[in-house]
N, C-alpha and C positions, 0 to 999 in steps of 0.2 A: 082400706087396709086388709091383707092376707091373714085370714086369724090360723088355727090349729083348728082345727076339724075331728081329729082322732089323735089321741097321743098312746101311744105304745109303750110299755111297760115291759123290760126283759128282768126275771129274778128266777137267777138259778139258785136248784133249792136239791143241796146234798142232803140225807140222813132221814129223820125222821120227826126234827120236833117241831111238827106243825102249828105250834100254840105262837112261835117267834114269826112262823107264816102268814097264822092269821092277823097278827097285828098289822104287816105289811096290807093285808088285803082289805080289812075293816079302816085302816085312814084311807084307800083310794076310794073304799065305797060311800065315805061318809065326806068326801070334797062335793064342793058346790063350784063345779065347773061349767063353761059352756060350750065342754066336746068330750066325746065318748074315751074310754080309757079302755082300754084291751091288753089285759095283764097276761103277757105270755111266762107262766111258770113251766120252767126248764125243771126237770126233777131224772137224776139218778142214783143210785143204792138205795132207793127208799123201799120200804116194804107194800106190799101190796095192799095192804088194807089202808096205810097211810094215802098212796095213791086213791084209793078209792072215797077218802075224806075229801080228799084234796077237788075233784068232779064233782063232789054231791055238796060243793059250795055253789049260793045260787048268782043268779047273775043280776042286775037292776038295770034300769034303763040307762045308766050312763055308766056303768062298768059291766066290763065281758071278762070272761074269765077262761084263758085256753090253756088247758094244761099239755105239756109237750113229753115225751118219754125220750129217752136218750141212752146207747149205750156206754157211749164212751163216758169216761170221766173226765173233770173240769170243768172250774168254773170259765176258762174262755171259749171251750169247748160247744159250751152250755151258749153262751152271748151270741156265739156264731150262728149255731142255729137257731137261736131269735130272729135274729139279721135274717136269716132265708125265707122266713115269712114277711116277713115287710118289701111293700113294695120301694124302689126308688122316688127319695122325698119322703118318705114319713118320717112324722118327727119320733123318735124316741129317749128314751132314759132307762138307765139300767138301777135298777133298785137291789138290794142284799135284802134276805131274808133278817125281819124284827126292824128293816129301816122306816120312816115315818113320813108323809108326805103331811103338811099341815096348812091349811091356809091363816095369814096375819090376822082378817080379819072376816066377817062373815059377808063378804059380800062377794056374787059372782066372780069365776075369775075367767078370764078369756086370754090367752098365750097369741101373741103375732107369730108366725108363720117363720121362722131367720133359720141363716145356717148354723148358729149355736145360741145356745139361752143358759144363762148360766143361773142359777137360785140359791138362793141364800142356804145356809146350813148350822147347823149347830150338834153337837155331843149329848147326847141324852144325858150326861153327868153334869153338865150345865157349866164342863170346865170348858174358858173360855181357848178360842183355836185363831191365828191368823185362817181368812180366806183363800190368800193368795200366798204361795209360797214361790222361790225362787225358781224357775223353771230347770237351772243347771243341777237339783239336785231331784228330781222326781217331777213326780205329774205335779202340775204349778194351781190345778183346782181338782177340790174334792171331785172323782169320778162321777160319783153318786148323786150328784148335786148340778149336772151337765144334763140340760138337752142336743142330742145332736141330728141331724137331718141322714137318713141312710142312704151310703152312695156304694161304690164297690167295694170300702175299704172292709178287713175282717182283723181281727185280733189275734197273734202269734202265739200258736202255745207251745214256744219253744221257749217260753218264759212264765215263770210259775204264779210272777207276783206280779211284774213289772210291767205288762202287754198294753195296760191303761193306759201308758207313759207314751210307750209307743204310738198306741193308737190314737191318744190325745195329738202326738208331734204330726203326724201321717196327716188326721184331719186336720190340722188347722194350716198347712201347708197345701195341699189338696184344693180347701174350699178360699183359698187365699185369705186367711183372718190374721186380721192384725191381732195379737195377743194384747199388747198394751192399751188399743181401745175399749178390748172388752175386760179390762179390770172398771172400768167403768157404767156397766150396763149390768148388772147384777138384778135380778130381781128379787125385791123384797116384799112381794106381796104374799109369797107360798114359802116354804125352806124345807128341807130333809133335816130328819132329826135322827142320828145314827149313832151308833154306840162302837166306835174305832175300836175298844179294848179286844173286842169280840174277833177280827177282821184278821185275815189270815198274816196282812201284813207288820201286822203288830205283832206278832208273834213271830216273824223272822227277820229281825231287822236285819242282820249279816246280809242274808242273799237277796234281801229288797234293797240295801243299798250297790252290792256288786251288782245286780242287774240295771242297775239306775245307772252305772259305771259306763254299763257297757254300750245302755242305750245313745247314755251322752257321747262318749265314742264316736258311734255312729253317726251321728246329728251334727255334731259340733268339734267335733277330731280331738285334736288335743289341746286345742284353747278350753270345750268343754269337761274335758277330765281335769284339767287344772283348775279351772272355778268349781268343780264337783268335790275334789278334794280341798281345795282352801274353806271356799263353805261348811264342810263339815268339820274339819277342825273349828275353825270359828265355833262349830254349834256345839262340837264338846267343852271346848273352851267355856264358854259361855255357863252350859249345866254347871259345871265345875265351880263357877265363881261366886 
């Protein structure tokens, strides 16, 4: 079997509260893995001395720590130039500042090598979340909770919220995945533990569902605007009842 060898860590890290960072960085150094983790933090508007915290984190034998500077702003901005450090084929995951990498249990873990890996997740508020959501109305798995393997593709920042969605669709047409097999292969030996409230897209829902709109548009013409729309009525419906 192809295991993982090195897995790749992208987390762009706007502002300044390093304490949500460190928690990010202290669960990848405290995994009992059996392959090296190379945390590229993406950092812009930060302050300088923040920056310099951020370096004078040390490294251990199975986590490396690269911090990356960046002009422009955004966080897809931010993921792309992760992608430019990785070679074609590493595996990677994009992690949010304060997300939690956790293992189930204490014992080793070893990743097979695939074109995608999907891991368990959960809400640091311990409210419960379906995993799998319907693909016609946004990204159908948590982002954050995705391994993907890097090929050419890069993330749109012509879109503020939604470029996941995209970039989810792009990959898995790309690396030919059947979507409906991999509701099936979820790993539950590790899980990301994230706190959605925090998440930019919780806070717009307006233009995270027009850009969901437009994606499906795209993808799916107008059979997917009409399941995109009936779904969410359904889903207000539903609150409502």
């Amino acid at each position: 079997m192809n295991y993982i060898k090195q897995l790749y860590v992208i987390t762009p890290f706007k502002g300044n509260n390093i304490e949500r960072l460190k928690v990010t960085i202290y669960s990848l150094k405290q995994l009992k893995v059996g392959f090296n983790i190379n945390h590229l933090i993406i950092h812009y508007n930060s302050k300088f001395e923040i920056i310099e915290k951020i370096k004078s984190i040390k490294n251990t034998k199975k986590y490396n720590l690269w911090p990356i500077s960046i002009k422009k702003p955004g966080i897809y901005s931010a993921i792309n130039k992760g992608l430019d450090y990785l070679s074609k084929d590493h595996s990677y995951i994009v992690l949010g500042s304060g997300d939690i990498l956790k293992l189930v249990n204490n014992k080793q873990l070893n990743l097979l090598k695939e074109d995608i890996t999907l891991i368990n997740y959960e809400l640091s508020s311990k409210n419960k979340t379906k995993l799998f959501r319907n693909k016609y109305l946004g990204m159908p798995y948590c982002h954050n909770a995705i391994i993907f393997k890097k090929n050419s593709l890069r993330y749109s920042t012509k879109y503020k919220i939604s470029s996941d969605y995209e970039y989810f669709l792009n990959y898995i047409k790309t690396e030919k995945i059947d979507l409906q097999n991999s509701n099936n292969n979820i790993n539950y030996q590790i899980k990301v533990i994230f706190e959605s409230e925090l998440g930019i897209s919780s806070n717009s829902i307006f233009r995270k569902n027009f850009e969901n709109l437009l994606i499906c548009f795209n993808y799916f013409g107008l059979k997917g605007v009409l399941l995109n729309l009936i779904n969410n009525i359904f889903k207000i419906f539903l609150k409502k009842s």
